[in-house]
C-alpha positions as CSV (number, residue, x, y, z in Angstrom):
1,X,96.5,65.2,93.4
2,X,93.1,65.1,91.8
3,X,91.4,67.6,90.1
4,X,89.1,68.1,92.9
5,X,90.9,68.0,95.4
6,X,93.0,71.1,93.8
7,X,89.2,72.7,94.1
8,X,89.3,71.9,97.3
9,X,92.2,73.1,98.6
10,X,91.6,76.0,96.5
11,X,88.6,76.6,98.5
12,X,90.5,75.5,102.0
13,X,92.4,78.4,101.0
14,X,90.2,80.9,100.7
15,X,88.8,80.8,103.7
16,X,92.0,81.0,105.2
17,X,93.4,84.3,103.4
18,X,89.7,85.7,104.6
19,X,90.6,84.3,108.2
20,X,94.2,86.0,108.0
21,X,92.7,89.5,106.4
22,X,90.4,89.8,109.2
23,X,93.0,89.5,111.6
24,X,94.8,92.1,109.6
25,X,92.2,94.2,109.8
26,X,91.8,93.4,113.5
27,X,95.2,94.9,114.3
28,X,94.4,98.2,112.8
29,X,90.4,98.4,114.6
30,X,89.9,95.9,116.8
31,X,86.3,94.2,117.3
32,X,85.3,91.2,118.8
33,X,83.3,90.4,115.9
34,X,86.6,90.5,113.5
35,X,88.5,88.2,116.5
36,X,85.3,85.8,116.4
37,X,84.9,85.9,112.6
38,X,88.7,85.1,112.4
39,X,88.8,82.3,114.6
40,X,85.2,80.7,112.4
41,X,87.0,80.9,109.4
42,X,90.3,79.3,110.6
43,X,87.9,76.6,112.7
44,X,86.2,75.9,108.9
45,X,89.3,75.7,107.0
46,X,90.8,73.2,109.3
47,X,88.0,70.9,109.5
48,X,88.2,71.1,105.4
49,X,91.6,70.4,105.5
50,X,91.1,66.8,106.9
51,X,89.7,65.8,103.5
52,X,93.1,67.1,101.8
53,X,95.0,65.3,104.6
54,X,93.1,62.2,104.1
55,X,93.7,61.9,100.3
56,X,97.3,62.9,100.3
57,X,98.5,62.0,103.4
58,X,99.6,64.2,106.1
59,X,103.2,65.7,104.8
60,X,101.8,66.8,101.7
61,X,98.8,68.4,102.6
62,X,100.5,70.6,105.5
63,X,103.5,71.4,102.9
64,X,101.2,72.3,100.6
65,X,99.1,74.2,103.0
66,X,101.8,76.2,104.5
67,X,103.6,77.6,101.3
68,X,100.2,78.7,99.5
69,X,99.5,80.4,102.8
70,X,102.7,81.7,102.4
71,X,102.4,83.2,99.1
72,X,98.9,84.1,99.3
73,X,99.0,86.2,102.2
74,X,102.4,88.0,101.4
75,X,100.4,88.7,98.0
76,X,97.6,89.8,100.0
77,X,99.7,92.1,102.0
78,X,101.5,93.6,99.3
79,X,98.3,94.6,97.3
80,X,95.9,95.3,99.6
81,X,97.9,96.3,103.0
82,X,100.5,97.7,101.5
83,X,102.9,95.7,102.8
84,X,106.4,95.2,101.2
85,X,108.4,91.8,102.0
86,X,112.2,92.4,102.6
87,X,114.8,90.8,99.9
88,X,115.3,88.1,102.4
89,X,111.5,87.3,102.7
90,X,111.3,87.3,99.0
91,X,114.1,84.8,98.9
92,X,112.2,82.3,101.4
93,X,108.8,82.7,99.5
94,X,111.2,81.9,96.5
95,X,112.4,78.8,98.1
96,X,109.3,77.8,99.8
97,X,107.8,77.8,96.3
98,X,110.6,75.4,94.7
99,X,110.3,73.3,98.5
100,X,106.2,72.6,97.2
101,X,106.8,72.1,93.5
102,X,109.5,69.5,94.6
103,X,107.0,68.0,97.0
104,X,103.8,67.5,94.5
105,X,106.0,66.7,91.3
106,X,104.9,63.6,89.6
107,X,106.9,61.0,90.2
108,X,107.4,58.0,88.6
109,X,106.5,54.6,89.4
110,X,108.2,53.6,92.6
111,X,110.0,50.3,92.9
C-alpha cells in the first residue's frame, strides 16, 4: 500500500470515527442535526473509500476498513465514552488486529 494511500485511508478514517461519535452522542441527546451530520460523514467516507478500493482491490480495503474501525472506535469509547470492552471483546479486537496485519503483510513475489 502506498504511502498515500495510508494518508488516505487515514483520513477515510477520520471521518468515520467523527461519523460514529456523533451517533454516540446522538444516543444520549438526540437531534436531527447529529442524525444528518452522521449520515454526511458516513456518505463522505464511503465515497473516499472507492479510491482505497480501487488501488487495493476490494478484500483488502474492506478488511482493512473494518478492523481500524474496530479499534478506533473501541478506543474512542474507552477514552472518551467511558466505555469498557468485555475480556471477550478484547480478545476479538486482539484477533481482528493479527486478521489485518496477516492481510497487508508484504509478501513476496508470487509465482
Amino acid at each position: 500500500m502506498s504511502p498515500s494511500l495510508m494518508i488516505w485511508l487515514a483520513a477515510v478514517m477520520v471521518i468515520f470515527m467523527a461519523a460514529a461519535s456523533s451517533l454516540r452522542v446522538y444516543v444520549d441527546r438526540p437531534s436531527v442535526w447529529l442524525l444528518v451530520l452522521a449520515i454526511g460523514l458516513y456518505t463522505a467516507g464511503n465515497l473516499m473509500m472507492v479510491r482505497v478500493m480501487r488501488e487495493s482491490g476490494l478484500a483488502v480495503a474492506m478488511s482493512l476498513s473494518a478492523v481500524l474501525q474496530l479499534v478506533l472506535i473501541n478506543l474512542i469509547g474507552l477514552l472518551i465514552f467511558g466505555e469498557r470492552p468485555s475480556t471477550m471483546q478484547i480478545g476479538g479486537i486482539t484477533l481482528g488486529i493479527v486478521a489485518v496485519t496477516m492481510i497487508v503483510w508484504p509478501q513476496g513475489r508470487q509465482g
